[in-house]
C-alpha positions as CSV (number, residue, x, y, z in Angstrom):
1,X,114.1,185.9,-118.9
2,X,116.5,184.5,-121.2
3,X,114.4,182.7,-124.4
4,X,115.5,179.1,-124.6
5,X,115.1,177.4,-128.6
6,X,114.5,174.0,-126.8
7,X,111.1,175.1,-125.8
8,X,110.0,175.1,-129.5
9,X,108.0,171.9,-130.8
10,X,108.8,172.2,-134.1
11,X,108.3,169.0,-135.7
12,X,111.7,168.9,-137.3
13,X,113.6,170.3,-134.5
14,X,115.2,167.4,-132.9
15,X,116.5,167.4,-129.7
16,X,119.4,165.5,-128.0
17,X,120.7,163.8,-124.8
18,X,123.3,166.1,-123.7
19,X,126.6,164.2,-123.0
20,X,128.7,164.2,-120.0
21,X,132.4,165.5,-120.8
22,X,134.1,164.0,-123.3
23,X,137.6,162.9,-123.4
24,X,139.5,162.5,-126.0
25,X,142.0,159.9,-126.2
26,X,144.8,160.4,-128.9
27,X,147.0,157.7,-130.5
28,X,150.6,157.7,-129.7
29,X,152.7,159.3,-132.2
30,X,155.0,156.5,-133.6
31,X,159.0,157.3,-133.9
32,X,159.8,155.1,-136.8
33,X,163.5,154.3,-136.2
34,X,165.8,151.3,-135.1
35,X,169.0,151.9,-137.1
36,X,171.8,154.4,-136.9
37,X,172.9,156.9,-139.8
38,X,176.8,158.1,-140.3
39,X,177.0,161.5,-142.1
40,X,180.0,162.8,-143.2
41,X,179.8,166.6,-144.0
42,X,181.1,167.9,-146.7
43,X,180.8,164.1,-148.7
44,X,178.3,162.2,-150.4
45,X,178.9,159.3,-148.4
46,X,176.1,157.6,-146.3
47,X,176.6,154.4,-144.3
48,X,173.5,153.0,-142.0
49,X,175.0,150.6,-139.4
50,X,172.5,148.4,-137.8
51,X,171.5,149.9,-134.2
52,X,172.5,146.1,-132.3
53,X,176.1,147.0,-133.2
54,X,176.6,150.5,-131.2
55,X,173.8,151.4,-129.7
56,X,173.2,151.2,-125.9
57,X,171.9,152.4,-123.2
58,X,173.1,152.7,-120.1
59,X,175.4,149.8,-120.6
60,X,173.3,147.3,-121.7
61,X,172.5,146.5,-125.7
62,X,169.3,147.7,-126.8
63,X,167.3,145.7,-129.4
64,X,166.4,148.0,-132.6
65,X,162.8,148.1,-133.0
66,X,160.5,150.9,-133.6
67,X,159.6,152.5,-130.6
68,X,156.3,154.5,-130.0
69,X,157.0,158.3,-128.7
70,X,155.0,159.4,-126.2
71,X,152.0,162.1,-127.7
72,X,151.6,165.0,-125.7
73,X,148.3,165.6,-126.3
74,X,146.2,168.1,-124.2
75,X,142.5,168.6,-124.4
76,X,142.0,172.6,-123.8
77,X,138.9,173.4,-122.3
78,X,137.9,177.3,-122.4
79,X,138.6,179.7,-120.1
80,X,135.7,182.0,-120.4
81,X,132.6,181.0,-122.5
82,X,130.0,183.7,-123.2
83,X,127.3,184.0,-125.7
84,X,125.5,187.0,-126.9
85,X,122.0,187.7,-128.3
86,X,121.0,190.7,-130.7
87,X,117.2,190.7,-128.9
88,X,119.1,192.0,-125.7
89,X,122.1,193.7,-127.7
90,X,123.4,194.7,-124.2
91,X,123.4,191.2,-122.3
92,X,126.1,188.8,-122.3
93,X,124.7,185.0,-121.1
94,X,126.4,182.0,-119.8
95,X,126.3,178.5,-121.2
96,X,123.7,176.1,-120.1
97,X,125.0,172.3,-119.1
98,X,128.0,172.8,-121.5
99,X,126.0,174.0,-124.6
100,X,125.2,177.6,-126.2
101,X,123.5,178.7,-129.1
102,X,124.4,179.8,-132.5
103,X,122.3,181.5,-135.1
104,X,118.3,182.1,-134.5
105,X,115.1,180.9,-133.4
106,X,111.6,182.5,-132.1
107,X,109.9,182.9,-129.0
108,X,106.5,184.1,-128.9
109,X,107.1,185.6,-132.3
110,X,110.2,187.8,-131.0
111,X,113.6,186.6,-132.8
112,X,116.7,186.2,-131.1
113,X,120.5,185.6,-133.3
114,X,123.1,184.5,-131.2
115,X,126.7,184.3,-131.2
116,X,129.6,182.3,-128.9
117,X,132.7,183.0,-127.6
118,X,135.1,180.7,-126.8
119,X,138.3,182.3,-124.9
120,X,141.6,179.7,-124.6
121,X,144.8,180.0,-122.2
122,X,147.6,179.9,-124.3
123,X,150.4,180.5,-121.8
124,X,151.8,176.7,-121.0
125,X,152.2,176.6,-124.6
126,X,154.9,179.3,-125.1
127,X,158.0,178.0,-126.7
128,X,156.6,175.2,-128.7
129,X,155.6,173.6,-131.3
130,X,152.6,173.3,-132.5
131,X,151.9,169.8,-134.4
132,X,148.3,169.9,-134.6
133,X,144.5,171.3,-133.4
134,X,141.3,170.3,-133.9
135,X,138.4,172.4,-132.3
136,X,135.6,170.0,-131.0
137,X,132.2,170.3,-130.3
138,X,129.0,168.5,-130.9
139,X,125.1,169.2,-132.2
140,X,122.8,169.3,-128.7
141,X,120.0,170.9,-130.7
142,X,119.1,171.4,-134.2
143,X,116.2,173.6,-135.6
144,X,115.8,171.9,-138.8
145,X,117.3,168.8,-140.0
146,X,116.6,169.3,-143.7
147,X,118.4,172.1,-143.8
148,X,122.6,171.8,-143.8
149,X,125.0,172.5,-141.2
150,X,126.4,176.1,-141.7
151,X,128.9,176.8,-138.9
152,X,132.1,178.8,-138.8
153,X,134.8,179.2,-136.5
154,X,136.1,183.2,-136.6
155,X,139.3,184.4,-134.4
156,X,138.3,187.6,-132.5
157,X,140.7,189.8,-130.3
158,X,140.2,188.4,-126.9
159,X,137.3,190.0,-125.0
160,X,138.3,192.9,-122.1
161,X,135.1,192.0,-120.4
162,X,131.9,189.4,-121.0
163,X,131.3,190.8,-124.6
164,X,127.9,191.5,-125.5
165,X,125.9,191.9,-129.0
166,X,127.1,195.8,-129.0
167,X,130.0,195.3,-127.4
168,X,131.5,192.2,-129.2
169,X,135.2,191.9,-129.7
170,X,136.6,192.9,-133.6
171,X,136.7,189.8,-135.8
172,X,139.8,188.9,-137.3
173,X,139.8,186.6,-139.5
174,X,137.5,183.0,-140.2
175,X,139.3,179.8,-139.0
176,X,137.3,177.0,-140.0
177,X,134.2,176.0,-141.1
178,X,132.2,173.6,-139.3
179,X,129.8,171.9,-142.2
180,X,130.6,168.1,-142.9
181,X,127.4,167.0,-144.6
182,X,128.5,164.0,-144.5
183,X,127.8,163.7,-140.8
184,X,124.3,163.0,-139.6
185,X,122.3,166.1,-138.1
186,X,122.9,166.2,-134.4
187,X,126.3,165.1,-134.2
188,X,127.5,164.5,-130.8
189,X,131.3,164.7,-132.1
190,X,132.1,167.2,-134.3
191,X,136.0,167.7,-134.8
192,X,137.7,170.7,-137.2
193,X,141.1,171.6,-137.8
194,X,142.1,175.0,-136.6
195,X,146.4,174.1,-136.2
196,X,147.6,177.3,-138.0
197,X,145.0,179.6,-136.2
198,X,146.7,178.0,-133.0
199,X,150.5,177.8,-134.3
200,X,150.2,181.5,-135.6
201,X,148.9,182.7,-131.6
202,X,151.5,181.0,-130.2
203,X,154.0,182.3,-132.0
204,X,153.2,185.8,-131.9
205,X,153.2,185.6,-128.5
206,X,149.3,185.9,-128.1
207,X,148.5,184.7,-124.1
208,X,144.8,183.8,-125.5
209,X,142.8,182.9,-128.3
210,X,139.6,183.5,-128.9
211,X,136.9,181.9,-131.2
212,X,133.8,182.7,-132.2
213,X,130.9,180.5,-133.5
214,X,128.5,181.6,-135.9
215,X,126.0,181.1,-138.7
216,X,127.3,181.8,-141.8
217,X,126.7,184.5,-143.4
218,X,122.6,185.3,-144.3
219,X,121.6,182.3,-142.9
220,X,122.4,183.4,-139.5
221,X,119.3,185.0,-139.6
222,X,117.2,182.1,-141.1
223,X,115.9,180.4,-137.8
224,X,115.9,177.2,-140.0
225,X,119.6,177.0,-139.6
226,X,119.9,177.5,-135.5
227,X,121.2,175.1,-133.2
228,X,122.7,174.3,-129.9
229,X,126.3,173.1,-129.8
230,X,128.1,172.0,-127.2
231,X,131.2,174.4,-126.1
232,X,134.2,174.2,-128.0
233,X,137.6,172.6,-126.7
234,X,141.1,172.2,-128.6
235,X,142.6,168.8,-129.1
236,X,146.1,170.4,-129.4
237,X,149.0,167.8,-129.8
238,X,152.3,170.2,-129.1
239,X,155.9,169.7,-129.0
240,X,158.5,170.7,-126.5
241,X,162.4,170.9,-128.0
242,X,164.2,168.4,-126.1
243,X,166.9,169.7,-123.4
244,X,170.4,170.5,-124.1
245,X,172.5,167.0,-123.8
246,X,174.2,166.8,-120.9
247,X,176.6,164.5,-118.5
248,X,179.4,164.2,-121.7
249,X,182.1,162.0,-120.8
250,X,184.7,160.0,-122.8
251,X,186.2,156.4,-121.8
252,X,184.0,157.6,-118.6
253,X,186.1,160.5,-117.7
254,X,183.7,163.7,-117.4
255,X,184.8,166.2,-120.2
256,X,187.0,168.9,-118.4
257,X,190.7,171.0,-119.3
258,X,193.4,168.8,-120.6
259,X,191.5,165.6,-120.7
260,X,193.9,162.6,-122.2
261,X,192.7,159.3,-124.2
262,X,194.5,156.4,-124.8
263,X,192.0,155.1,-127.2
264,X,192.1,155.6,-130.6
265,X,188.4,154.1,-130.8
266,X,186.7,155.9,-127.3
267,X,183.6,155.5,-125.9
268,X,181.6,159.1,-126.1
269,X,178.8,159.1,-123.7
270,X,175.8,161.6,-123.4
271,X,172.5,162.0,-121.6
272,X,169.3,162.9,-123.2
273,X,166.2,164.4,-122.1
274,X,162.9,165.7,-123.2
275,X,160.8,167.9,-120.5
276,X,157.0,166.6,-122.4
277,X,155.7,164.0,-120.4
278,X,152.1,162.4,-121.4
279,X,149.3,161.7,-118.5
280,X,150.4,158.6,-117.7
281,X,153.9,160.0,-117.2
282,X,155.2,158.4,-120.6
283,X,158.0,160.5,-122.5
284,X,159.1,161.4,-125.9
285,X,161.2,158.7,-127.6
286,X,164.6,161.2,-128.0
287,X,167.8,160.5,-130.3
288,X,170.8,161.8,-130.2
289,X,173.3,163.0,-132.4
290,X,176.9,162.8,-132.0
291,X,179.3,165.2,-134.0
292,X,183.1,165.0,-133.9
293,X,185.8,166.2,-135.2
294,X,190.0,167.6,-134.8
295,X,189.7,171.0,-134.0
296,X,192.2,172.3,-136.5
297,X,190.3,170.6,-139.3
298,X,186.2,171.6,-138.7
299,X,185.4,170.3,-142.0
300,X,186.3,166.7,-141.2
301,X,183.2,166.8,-138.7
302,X,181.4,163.3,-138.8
303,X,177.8,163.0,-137.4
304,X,176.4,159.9,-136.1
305,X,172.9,160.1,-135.3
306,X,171.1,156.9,-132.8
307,X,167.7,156.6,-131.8
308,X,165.3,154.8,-130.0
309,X,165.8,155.3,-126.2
310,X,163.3,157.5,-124.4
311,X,164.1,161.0,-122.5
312,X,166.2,160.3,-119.4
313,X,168.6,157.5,-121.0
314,X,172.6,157.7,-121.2
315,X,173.4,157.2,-124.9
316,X,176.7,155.4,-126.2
317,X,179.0,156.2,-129.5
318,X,181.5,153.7,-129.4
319,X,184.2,154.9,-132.4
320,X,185.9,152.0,-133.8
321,X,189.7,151.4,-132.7
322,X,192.2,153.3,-135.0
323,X,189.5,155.9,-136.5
324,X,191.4,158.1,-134.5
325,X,195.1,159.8,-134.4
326,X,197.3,159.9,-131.5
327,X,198.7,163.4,-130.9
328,X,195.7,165.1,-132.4
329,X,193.0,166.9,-130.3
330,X,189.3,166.3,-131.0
331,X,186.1,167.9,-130.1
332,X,182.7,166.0,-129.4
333,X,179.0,167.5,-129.4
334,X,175.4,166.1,-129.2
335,X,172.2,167.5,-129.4
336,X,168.9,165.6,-128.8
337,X,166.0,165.2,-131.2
338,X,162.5,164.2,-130.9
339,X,159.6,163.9,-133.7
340,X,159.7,167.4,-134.5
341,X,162.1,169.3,-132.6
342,X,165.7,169.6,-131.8
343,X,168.0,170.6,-129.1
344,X,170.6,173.7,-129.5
345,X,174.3,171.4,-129.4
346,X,175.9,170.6,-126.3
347,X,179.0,172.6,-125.1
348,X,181.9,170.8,-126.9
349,X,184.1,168.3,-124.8
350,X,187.5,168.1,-126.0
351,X,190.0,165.5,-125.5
352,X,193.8,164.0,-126.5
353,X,194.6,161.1,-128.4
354,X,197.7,159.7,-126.6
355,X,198.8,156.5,-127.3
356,X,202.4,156.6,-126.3
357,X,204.0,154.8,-122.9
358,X,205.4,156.8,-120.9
359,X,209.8,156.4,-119.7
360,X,210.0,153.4,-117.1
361,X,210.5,155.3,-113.9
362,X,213.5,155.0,-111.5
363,X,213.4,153.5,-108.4
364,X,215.2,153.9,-104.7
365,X,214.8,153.3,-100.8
366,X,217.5,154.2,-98.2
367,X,215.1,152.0,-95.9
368,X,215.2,149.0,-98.4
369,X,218.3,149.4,-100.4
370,X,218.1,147.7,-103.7
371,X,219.6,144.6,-104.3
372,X,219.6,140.6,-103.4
373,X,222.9,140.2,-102.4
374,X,223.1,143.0,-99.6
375,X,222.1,142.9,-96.4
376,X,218.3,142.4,-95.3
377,X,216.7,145.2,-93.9
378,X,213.4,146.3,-92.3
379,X,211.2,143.0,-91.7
380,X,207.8,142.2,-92.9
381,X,205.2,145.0,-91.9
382,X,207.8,147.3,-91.2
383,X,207.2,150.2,-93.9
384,X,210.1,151.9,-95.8
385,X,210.3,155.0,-98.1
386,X,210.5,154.5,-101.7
387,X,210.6,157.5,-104.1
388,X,209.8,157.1,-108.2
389,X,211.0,158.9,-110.7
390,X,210.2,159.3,-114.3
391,X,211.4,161.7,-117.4
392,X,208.0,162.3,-118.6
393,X,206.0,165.4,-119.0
394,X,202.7,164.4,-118.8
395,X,202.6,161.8,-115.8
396,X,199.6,161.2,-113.7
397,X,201.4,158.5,-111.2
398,X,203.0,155.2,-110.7
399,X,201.3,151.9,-110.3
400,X,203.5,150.1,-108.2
401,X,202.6,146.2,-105.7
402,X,204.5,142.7,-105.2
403,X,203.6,140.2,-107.4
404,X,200.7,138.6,-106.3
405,X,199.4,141.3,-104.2
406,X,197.3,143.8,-105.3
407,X,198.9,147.2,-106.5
408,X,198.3,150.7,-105.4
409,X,198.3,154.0,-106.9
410,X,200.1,157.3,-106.3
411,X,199.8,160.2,-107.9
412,X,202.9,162.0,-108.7
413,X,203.6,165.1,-106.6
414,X,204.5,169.2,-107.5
415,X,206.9,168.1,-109.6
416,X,205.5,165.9,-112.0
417,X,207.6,163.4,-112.5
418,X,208.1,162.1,-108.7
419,X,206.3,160.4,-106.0
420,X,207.3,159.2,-102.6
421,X,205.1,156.3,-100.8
422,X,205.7,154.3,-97.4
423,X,205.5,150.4,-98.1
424,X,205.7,148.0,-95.8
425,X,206.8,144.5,-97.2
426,X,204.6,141.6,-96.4
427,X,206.9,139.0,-96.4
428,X,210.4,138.3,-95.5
429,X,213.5,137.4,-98.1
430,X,214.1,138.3,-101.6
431,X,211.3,140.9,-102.6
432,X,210.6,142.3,-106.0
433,X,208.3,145.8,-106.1
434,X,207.1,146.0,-109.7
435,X,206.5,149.8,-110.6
436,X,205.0,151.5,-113.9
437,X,205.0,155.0,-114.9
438,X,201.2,156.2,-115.7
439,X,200.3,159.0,-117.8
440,X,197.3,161.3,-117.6
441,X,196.1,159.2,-120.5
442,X,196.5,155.9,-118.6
443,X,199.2,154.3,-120.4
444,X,201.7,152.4,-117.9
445,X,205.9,152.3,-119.1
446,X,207.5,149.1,-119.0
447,X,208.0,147.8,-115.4
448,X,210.6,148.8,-113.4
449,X,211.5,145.9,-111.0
450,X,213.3,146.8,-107.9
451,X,214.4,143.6,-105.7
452,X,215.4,144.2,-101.9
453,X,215.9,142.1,-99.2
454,X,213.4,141.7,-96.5
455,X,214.8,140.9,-93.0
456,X,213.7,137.5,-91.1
457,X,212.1,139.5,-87.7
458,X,210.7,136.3,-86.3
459,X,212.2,135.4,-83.0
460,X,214.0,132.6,-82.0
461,X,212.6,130.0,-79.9
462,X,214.9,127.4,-77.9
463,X,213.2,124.1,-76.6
464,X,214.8,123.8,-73.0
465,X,212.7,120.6,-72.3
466,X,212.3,118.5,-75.3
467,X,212.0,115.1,-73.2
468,X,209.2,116.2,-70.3
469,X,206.4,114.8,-70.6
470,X,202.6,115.0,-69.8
471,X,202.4,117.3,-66.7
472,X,205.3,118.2,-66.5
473,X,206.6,121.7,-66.7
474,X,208.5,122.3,-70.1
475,X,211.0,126.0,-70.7
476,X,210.6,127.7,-73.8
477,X,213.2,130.9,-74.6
478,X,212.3,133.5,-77.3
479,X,215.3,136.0,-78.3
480,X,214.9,138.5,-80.6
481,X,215.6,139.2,-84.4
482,X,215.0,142.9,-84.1
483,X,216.3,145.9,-81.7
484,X,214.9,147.2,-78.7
485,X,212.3,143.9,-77.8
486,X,210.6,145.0,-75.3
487,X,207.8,142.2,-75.0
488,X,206.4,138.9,-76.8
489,X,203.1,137.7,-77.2
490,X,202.6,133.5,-77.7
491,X,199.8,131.2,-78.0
492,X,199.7,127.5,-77.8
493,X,197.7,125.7,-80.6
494,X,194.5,128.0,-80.7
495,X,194.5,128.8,-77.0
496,X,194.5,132.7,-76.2
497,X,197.3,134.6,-76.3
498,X,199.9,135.7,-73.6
499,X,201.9,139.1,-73.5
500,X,205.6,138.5,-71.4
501,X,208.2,141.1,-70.9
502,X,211.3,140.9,-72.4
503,X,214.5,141.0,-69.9
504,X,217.3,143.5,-70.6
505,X,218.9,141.8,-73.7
506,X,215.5,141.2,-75.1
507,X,214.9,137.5,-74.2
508,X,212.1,136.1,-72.5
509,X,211.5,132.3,-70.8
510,X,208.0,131.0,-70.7
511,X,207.1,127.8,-69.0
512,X,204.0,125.5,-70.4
513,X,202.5,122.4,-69.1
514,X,200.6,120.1,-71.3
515,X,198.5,117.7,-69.9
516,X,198.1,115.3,-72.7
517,X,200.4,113.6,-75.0
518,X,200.1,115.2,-78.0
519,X,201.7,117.5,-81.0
520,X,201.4,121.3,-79.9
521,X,202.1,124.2,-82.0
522,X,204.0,127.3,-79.9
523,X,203.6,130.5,-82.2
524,X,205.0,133.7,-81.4
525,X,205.7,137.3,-82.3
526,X,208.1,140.3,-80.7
527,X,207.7,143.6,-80.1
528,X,209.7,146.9,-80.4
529,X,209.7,149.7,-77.7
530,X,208.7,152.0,-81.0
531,X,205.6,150.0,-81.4
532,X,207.2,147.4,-84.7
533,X,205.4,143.7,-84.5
534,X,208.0,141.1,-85.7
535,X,207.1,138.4,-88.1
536,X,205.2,135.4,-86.8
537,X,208.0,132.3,-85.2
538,X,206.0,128.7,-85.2
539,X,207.2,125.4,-83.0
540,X,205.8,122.4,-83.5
541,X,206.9,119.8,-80.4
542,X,205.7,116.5,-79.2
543,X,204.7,115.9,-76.0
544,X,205.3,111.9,-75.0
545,X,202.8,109.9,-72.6
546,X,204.3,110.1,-68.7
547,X,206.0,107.0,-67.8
């Protein structure tokens, strides 16, 4: 049977409520920020632009106030906790309700010097940083209050097996010591630093620490000093680098080969991120750092550094206009920073400046020749080829529409310098089609204007009957404005609409009686054997009372 130092009735041996768990709840680590910072390398220059004028995120302004980062604090509980006693060199004993003894006490006159062993999981913490550590325990037990708190805090090499009194683990070096006089005997909360013991594990690659609690020295034997603490955990606030900065675009095009700008003051655009997130699901506040420069002169690189977003936003550098040169290629980069850590730089995004229109392009249609004075052709809704051409390398298409209307977009074709579209005109008459030249930049030429002449396709409508009156029958004849009529489809004021055939010569007679005096509107509209819908004729007639 395992001797228990609680059972002694010493009259200074106080004895404590044990505790349920304990959490411990850290403060938010606070990234003190709000402004952004302009370094030019290579100078002595500094410039600190208010936040409000540049920084946004995700389109929207941001207001530049301190923001608090989000702590990733973790409370590590033990893996394995084992204690060892020298009156049964050979055991190895398990903790009892959280607690485990350190140094000695007697039972029945035999005396018993323990030892603990605390063994940690270091594995989830690979690859970081280590801000800080504090082992924490508390006093469960104490032998003698008039006596002062002697504990330490050695690293061992982790333990194969349960180690025992003969069989412990080799000692490597002390970590802390666990005095305080300051604090009351029997402290429930004891807390110790132990970060570089931590930091140095983790970065020699160590998948577990172990610690061991002790006595010091001679007094580990003096059963004055003894006690029962409560087993050790690690408050261990730790640091993840944020991610590589991705989703890089300029002006809003994605980086990629041969990317033009027309701005010589773009927009640079970058996503950050930061993989810690808190309990609560809170991330790291992450700035980001945006370095340019022409990539025949490196050592004009400028750095712009803006902060306080969190991990997940879309940061914007917008350069003022004219800071750069058209003709000359530039390179952008960001990398992310939190706190403590920083990203490795983004892959570079290069772009163009290119300020320069491109030629006004040439215009023609056989289908629509140019010109008012010609004959009309074609007929509202009846599309035509027109093919642009301009003497420009670097062409991405032609904006081209009616004024008024909205204009389209084609993309020039193998070439490069020449696109062919099918436009139908909407209306009938003198036309003008503005076009522009576009470059892969997005600068438009000067407008080319081509004016055509738009056939009148509406048909012709002959009143046979203008006197008839109420109830009686009235003759209406449509002939056509275009070849091959095969059939046309009229409607009287809003009624529904009737489909006649057209005769040989493309006429058609339709007869209509109204049965009240009125004004009636006759609208109709012909229609080709290819399938071609004529513009829209309109009558308006009166229909007298019957006498």
């Amino acid at each position: 049977m395992i001797a228990d130092p609680s059972t002694e009735h010493d009259p200074k041996t106080r004895r404590l409520p044990l505790l349920d768990k304990f959490k411990i709840i850290a403060s938010s680590r606070t990234l003190l920020g709000g402004f952004m910072s302009i370094r030019h390398r290579g100078s002595a220059r500094q410039a600190a632009i208010t936040a409000g004028a540049l920084l946004l995120a995700t389109g929207s302004l941001v207001a530049a106030t301190g923001q608090p980062a989000a702590a990733v604090i973790d409370y590590v509980t033990p893996t394995s906790v084992t204690w060892t006693d020298s009156r049964q060199p050979s055991g190895s004993f398990s903790p009892s309700e959280g607690t485990v003894p350190v140094g000695t006490w007697e039972v029945d006159g035999d005396k018993h010097t323990a030892r603990a062993y605390f063994t940690f999981d270091l594995t989830p913490y690979r690859g970081q940083r280590i801000v800080s550590a504090r082992a924490i325990t508390g006093e469960t037990t104490v032998n003698d209050c008039d006596r002062p708190r002697e504990i330490e805090l050695w690293r061992t090499d982790p333990p194969v097996s349960a180690p025992t009194w003969n069989t412990a683990p080799a000692v490597r070096e002390k970590v802390a010591d666990v005095a305080f006089p300051n604090l009351p005997c029997g402290s429930s909360f004891i807390g110790v630093m132990i970060s570089e013991a931590v930091r140095q594990a983790v970065a020699d690659g160590q998948d577990q620490l172990t610690l061991m609690a002790r006595i010091a020295g001679d007094h580990e034997e003096n059963k004055h000093y003894g006690r029962w603490i409560k087993n050790v955990g690690i408050s261990l606030d730790h640091n993840t680098p944020p991610n590589v900065p991705d989703q890089l675009t300029v002006e809003g095009a994605a980086c990629g080969t041969s990317l033009m700008i027309r701005s010589t003051g773009p927009t640079l655009r970058a996503r950050v991120s930061d993989p810690d997130v808190n309990e609560t699901g809170g991330h790291d506040a992450v700035a980001a750092t945006f370095a340019f420069w022409p990539i025949d002169r490196p050592a004009e690189r400028t750095e712009a550094t803006l902060n306080g977003q969190s991990s997940g936003s879309q940061y914007v550098y917008r350069l003022p206009q004219g800071r750069l040169a058209h003709g000359t290629t530039y390179a952008f980069s960001v990398r992310a920073s939190d706190q403590y850590d920083s990203s490795n730089w983004s892959p570079e995004c290069r772009f163009t400046i290119d300020t320069a229109a491109p030629a006004a392009p040439a215009v023609s249609s056989v289908d629509y020749p140019a010109g008012w004075d010609g004959p009309a052709t074609g007929g509202p809704g009846i599309p035509g080829s027109f093919t642009f051409t301009a003497d420009s390398d670097d062409l991405a298409g032609f904006s081209y529409g009616e004024h008024g209307l909205s204009s389209r977009f084609v993309p020039v074709d193998a070439s490069g310098r020449s696109a062919t579209v099918s436009y139908a005109p909407v209306l009938a008459g003198p036309r003008t089609l503005s076009v522009y030249s576009v470059d892969r930049a997005g600068n438009f030429s000067e407008a080319t204007s081509y004016r055509f002449s738009v056939r009148h396709t509406a048909p012709a409508i002959t009143d046979s009957d203008p006197e008839a009156p109420a109830g009686a029958p009235r003759r209406f004849t449509f002939a056509p404005n275009m070849e091959n009529v095969v059939e046309y489809t009229y409607r009287l004021n809003y009624g529904e609409e009737i489909t006649v055939a057209a005769d040989a010569v493309g006429t058609a007679q339709v007869t209509i009686t109204p049965e009240v005096s009125d004004v009636y509107v006759l609208s109709v509209r012909s229609r080709t054997v290819d399938g071609l819908t004529s513009d829209e004729a309109s009558i308006l007639f009166w229909v007298p009372e019957a006498s």
